[in-house]
C-alpha positions in Angstrom: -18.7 36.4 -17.5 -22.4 35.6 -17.3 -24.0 34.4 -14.4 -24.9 31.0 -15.9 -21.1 30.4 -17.0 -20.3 30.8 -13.3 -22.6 28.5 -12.1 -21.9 26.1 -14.6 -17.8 26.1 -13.8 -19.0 25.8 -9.9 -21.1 22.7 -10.6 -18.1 21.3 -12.7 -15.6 22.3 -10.0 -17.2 20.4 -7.5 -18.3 16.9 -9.6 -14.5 17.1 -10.3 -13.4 17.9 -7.2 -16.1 15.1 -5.1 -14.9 12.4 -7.7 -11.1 13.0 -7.8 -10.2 15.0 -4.9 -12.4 13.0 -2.5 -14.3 9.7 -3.6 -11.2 8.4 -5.2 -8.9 8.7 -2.0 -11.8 7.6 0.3 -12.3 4.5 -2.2 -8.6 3.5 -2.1 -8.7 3.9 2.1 -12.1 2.1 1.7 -10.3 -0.9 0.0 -7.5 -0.7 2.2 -9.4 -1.0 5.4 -11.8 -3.7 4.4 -12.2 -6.8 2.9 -15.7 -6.4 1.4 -17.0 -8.6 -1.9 -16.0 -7.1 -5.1 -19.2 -6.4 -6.6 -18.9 -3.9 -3.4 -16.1 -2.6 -5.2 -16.9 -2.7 -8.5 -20.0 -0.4 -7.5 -17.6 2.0 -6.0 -15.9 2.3 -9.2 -18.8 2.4 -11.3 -20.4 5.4 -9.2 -17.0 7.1 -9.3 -16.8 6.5 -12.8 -20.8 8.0 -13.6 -19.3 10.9 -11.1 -16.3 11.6 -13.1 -17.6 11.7 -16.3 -20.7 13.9 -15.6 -17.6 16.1 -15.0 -16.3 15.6 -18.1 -19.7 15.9 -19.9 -20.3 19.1 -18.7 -16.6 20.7 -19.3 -16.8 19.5 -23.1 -20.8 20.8 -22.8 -20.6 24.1 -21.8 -17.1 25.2 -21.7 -14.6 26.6 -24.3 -12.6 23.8 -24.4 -9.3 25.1 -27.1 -6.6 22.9 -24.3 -4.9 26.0 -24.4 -3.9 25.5 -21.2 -2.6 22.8 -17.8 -5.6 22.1 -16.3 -7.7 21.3 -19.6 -5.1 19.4 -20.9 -4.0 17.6 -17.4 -8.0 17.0 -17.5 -7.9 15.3 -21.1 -5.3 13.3 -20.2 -7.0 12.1 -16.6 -10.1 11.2 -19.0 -7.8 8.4 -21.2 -6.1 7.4 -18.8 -9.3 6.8 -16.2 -10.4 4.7 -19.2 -7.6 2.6 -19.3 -7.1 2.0 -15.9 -11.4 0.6 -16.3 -9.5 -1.5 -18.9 -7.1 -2.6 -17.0 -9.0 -3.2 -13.9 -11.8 -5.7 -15.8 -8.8 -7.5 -17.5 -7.5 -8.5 -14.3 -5.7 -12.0 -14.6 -6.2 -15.1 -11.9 -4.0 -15.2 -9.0 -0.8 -17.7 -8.9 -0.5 -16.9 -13.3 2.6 -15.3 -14.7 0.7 -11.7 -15.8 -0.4 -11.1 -12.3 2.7 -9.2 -10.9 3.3 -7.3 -13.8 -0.4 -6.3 -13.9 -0.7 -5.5 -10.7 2.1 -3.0 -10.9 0.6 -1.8 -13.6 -2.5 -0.8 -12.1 -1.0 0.5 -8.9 1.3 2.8 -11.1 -1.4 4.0 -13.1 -3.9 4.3 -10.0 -1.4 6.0 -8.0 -0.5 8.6 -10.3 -4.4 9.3 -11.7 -5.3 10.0 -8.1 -2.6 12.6 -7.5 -2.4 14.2 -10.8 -6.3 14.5 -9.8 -5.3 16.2 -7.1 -3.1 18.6 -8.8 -5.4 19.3 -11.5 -8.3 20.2 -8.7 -5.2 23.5 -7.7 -5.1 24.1 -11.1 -8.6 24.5 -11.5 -9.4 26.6 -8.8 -6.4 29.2 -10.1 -8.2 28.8 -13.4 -11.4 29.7 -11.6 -9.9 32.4 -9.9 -8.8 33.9 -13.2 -11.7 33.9 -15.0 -14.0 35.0 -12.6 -11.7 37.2 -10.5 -13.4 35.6 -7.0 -10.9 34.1 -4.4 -10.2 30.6 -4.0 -8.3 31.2 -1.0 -10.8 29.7 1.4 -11.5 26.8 -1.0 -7.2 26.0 -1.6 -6.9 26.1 2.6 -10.0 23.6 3.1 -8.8 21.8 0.2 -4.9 21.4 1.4 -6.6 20.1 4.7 -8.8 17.0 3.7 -5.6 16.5 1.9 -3.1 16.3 4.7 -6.0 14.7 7.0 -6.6 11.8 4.1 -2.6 10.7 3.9 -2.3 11.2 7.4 -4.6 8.8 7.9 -3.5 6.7 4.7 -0.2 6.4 6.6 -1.5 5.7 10.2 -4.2 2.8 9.0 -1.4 1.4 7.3 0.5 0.9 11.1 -2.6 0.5 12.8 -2.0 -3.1 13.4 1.5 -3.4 14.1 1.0 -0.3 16.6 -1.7 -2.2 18.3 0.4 -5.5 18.3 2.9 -3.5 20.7 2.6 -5.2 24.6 -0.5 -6.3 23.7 -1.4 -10.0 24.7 -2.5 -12.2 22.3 -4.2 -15.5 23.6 -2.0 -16.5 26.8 1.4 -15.5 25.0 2.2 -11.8 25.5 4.4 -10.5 22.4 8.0 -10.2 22.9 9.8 -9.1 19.3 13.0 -8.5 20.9 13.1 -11.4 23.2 14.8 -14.4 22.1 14.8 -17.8 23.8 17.1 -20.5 23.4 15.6 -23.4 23.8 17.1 -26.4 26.0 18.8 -29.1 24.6 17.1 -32.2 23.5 17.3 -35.4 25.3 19.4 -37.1 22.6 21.5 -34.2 22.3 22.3 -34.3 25.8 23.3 -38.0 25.8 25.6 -37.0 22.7 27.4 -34.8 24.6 27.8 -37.0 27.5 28.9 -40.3 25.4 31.6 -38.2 23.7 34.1 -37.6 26.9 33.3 -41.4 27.9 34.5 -42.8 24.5 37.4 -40.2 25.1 38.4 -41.4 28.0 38.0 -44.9 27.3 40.6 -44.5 24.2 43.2 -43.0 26.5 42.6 -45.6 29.0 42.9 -48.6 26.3 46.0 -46.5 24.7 48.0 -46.0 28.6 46.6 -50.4 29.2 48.3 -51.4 26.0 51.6 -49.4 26.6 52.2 -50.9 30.2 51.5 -53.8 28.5 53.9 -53.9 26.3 56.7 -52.4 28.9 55.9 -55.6 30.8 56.7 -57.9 27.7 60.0 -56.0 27.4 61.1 -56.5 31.2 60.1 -60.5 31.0 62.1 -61.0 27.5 
């Protein structure tokens, strides 16, 4: 293989690999994290988007391109469905209307699974690499498996930053207590409640035991 080929696959490997193995992830921590404007975000995704398909460009370019094998066609099939998910993303409906939900699974779905079939498809490229070219990708696949771990790591932890942070901590002059559990005293009203029902009780039995004498006294006089 030419010495230009090799260059040319090492510029494509790494376009591909800062767009989908890198920008993508960092873009959905990015979002996660902040609450920015969405023109912020919309030029995220546009600069992912120029990134992504300079990629592409240069694959179809320069590169025997017969899908004859995964990581071509896993690429193809990442290029359609980055387009739809565009699609999807600009056709985003208002809040509080019946096709929000079901869109918004949608694009999660879809979103999810572009950026780790991204992922897989960077592995699959550096085997390809590997094969054509006979170098090792050893060093590259290690490095690689590392952001990856470091990134979902940290996906997972930023997701329980708050509630870990929330644990003894005092907010305001009220100290957080999850498991405690006050009952609260009774109510004034409540407490006359309670005290009027014996009283009417009693007064029943006493009217009850009054009347009966009573009535035993009639009986002796007649």
């Amino acid at each position: 293989m030419s010495h230009q080929m090799t260059s040319e696959m090492t510029v494509h490997g790494l376009l591909l690999w800062a767009s989908m193995g890198l920008l993508m992830p960092l873009g959905i921590l990015t979002i996660r994290m902040s609450n920015r404007e969405k023109c912020r975000r919309w030029f995220k995704l546009l600069f992912y988007m120029h990134v992504i398909f300079a990629g592409a460009v240069l694959s179809i370019k320069s590169f025997e391109n017969s899908f004859n094998n995964h990581h071509q066609r896993i690429g193809l099939a990442l290029y359609a469905a980055i387009l739809l998910q565009a699609f999807i993303g600009f056709r985003r409906p208002h809040r509080k209307s019946k096709g929000r939900s079901l869109w918004y699974f949608a694009h999660w779905v879809l979103g999810t699974t572009i950026s780790l079939v991204g992922i897989f498809n960077i592995y699959t490229g550096l085997e390809a690499f590997h094969k054509r070219t006979s170098r090792s990708t050893r060093l590259w696949t290690i490095l690689f498996t590392a952001q990856i771990f470091f990134m979902a790591f940290f996906y997972l932890f930023q997701d329980k930053w708050d509630y870990i942070k929330k644990q003894g901590i005092v907010l305001g002059n009220e100290a957080i207590a999850p498991s405690d559990q006050t009952i609260p005293p009774p109510r004034e009203n409540q407490k006359e409640s309670l005290n009027f029902e014996p009283s009417t009780k009693s007064n029943s039995l006493g009217s009850y035991f009054s009347k009966s004498n009573a009535l035993k006294k009639l009986f002796q006089i007649t």
